[in-house]
C-alpha positions as CSV (number, residue, x, y, z in Angstrom):
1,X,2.8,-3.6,21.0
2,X,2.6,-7.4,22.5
3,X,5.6,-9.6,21.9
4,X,3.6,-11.5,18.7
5,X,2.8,-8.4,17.0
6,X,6.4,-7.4,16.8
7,X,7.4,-11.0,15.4
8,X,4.4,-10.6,12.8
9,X,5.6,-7.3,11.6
10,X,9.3,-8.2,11.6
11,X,8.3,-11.2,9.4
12,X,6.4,-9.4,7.6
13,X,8.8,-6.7,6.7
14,X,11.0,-9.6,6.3
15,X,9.1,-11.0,3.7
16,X,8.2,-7.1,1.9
17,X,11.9,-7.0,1.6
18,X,12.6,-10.2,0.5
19,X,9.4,-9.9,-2.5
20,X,11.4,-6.4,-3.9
21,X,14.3,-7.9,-4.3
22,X,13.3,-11.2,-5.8
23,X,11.3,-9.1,-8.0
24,X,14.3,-6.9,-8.8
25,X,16.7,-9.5,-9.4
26,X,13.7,-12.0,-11.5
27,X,11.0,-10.3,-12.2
28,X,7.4,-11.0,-11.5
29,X,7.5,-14.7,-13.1
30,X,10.4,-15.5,-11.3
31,X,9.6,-15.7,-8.3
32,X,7.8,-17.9,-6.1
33,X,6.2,-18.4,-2.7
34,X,9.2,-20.9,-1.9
35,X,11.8,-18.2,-3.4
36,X,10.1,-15.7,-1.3
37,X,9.9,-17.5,2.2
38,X,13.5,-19.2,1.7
39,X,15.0,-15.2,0.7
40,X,13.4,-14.2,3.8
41,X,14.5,-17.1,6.3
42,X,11.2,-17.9,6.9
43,X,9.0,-21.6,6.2
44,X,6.7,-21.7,3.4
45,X,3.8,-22.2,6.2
46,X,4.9,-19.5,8.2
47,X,4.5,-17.0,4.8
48,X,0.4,-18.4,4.2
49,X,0.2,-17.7,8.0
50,X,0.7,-13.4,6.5
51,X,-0.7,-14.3,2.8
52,X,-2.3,-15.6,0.4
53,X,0.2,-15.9,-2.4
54,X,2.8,-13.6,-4.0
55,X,0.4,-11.0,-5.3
56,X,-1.2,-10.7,-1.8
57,X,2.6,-9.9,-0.3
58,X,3.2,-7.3,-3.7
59,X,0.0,-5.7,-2.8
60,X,0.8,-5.2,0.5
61,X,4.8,-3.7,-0.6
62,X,2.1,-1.6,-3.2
63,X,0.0,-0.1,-0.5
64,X,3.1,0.6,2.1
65,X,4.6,2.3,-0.7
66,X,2.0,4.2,-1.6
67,X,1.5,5.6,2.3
68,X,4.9,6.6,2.4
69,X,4.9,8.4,-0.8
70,X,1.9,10.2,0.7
71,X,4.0,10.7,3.9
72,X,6.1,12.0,2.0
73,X,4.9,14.3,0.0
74,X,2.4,16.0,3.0
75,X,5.1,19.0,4.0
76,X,4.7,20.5,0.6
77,X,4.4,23.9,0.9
78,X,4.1,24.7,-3.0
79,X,2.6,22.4,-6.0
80,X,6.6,22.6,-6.9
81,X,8.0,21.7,-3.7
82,X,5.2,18.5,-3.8
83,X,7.1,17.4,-7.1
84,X,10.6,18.1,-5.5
85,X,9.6,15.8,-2.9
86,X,8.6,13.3,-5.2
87,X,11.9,13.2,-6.9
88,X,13.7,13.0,-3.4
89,X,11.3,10.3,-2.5
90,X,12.7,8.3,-5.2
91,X,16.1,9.3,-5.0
92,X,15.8,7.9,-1.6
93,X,13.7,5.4,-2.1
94,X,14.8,3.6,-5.8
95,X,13.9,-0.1,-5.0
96,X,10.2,0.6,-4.8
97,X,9.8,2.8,-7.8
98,X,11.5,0.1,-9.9
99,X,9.4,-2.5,-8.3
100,X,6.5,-0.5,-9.5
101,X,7.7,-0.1,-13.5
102,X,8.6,-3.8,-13.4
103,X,5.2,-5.4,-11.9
104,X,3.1,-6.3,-14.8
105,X,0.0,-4.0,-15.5
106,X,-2.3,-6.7,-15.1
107,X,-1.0,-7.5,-11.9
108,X,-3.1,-6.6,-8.7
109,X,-0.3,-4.6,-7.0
110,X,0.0,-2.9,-10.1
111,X,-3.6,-2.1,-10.5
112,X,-3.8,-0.7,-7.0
113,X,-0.8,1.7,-7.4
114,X,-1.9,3.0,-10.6
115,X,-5.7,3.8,-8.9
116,X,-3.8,5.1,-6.3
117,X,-1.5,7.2,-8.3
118,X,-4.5,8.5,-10.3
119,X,-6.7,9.4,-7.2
120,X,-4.1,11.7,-6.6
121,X,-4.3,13.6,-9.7
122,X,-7.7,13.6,-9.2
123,X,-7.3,14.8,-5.5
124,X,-5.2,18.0,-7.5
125,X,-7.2,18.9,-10.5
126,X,-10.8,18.5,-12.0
127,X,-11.1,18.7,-15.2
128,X,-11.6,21.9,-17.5
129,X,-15.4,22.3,-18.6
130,X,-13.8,23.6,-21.9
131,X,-11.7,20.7,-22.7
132,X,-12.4,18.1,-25.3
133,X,-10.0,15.4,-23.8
134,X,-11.4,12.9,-21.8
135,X,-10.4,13.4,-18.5
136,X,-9.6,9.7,-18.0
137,X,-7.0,9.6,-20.8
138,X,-5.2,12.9,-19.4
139,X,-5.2,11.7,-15.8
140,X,-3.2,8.2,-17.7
141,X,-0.9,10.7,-19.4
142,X,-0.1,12.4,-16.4
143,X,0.4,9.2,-14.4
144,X,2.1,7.3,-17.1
145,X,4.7,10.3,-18.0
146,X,5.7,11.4,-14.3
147,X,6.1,7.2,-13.9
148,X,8.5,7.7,-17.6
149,X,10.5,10.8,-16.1
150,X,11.0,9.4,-12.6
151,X,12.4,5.9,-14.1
152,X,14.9,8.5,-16.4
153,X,15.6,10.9,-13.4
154,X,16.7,7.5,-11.6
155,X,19.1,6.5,-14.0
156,X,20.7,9.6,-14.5
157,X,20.7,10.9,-10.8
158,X,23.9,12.8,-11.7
159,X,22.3,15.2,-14.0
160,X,19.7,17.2,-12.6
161,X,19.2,17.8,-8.9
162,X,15.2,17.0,-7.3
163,X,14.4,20.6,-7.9
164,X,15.5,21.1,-11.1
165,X,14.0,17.7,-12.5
166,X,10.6,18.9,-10.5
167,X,10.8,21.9,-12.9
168,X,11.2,20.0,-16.0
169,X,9.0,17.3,-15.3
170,X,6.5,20.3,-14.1
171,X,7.0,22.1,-17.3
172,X,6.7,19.0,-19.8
173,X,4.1,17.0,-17.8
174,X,1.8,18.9,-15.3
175,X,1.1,22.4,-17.7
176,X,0.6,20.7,-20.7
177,X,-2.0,18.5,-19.0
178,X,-3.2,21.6,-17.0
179,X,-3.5,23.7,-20.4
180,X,-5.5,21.3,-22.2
181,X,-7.1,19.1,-19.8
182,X,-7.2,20.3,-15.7
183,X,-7.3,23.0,-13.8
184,X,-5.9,22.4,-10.1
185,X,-8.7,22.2,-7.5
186,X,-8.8,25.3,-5.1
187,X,-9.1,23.2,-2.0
188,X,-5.6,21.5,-3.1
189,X,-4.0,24.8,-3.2
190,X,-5.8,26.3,0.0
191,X,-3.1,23.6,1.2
192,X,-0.1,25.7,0.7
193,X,-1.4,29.1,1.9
């Protein structure tokens, strides 16, 4: 990687960082591209050199986050063990999820992580041809109550270990939704044989 690549991505990173924890600490109206580039050391010019404005850097933290959650979840070698590693992902990873719940839904950031979120249910189930509930407002239940137990599970971390809140959230969540609304796609499970 040349020399100016590694200075743009260490700013850049710089910058990621600095955007969660602004947000963290002030919320979404709080903060500002000043705030930003002064929390990460950097000029206010340098910052429009990577973006646009703070949305552009909150997409960006979205759509990093959203890879790694991916990468995270790819060793799965169950449908259970996927939710484990969800719950270890934010275990590990706490910042991120609650810069998720706090970005406002209109946001774009926002936007994009909840399309991204429900592509992935869609990449796991299709709906039941049965089913009288449109598939659009299960795929929001689904996305909307794993967000509700994960926010939970982070605040009481002392309770339930990943596994056992993967079970939980597996039994209150995913086979309710799966009962009424899906059936998981065969080419998803093909994954884990």
């Amino acid at each position: 990687m040349p020399k100016n690549d590694k200075r743009m991505e260490r700013t850049r990173k710089k910058l990621s960082e600095a955007c969660i924890d602004l947000m963290l600490e002030f919320g979404y109206e709080g903060i500002s591209v000043r705030g930003l580039a002064r929390r990460a050391d950097v000029s206010s010019s340098t910052f429009y050199r990577h973006y646009q404005d703070k949305d552009d850097v909150l997409t960006r933290v979205s759509l990093d986050f959203m890879q790694s959650f991916k990468d995270a979840l790819a060793p799965a070698k169950s449908p259970r063990d996927e939710a484990t590693l969800l719950f270890r992902y934010a275990r590990e990873n706490p910042k991120v999820i609650l810069l998720y719940a706090s970005l406002p839904p209109s946001s774009r950031a926002h936007q994009q992580t909840r399309q991204a979120l429900a592509d992935m249910v869609r990449e796991r189930y299709r709906p039941r041809e049965s089913s009288k509930v449109d598939p659009v407002i299960a795929i929001n239940h689904i996305c909307v109550a794993y967000t509700e137990v994960v926010m939970w599970y982070l605040n009481n971390l002392d309770r339930y270990s990943p596994e056992d809140i993967a079970e939980i959230c597996g039994d209150l969540v995913v086979r309710a939704a799966v009962d009424v609304a899906f059936e998981p796609r065969e080419e998803w499970l093909e994954r884990f044989n």
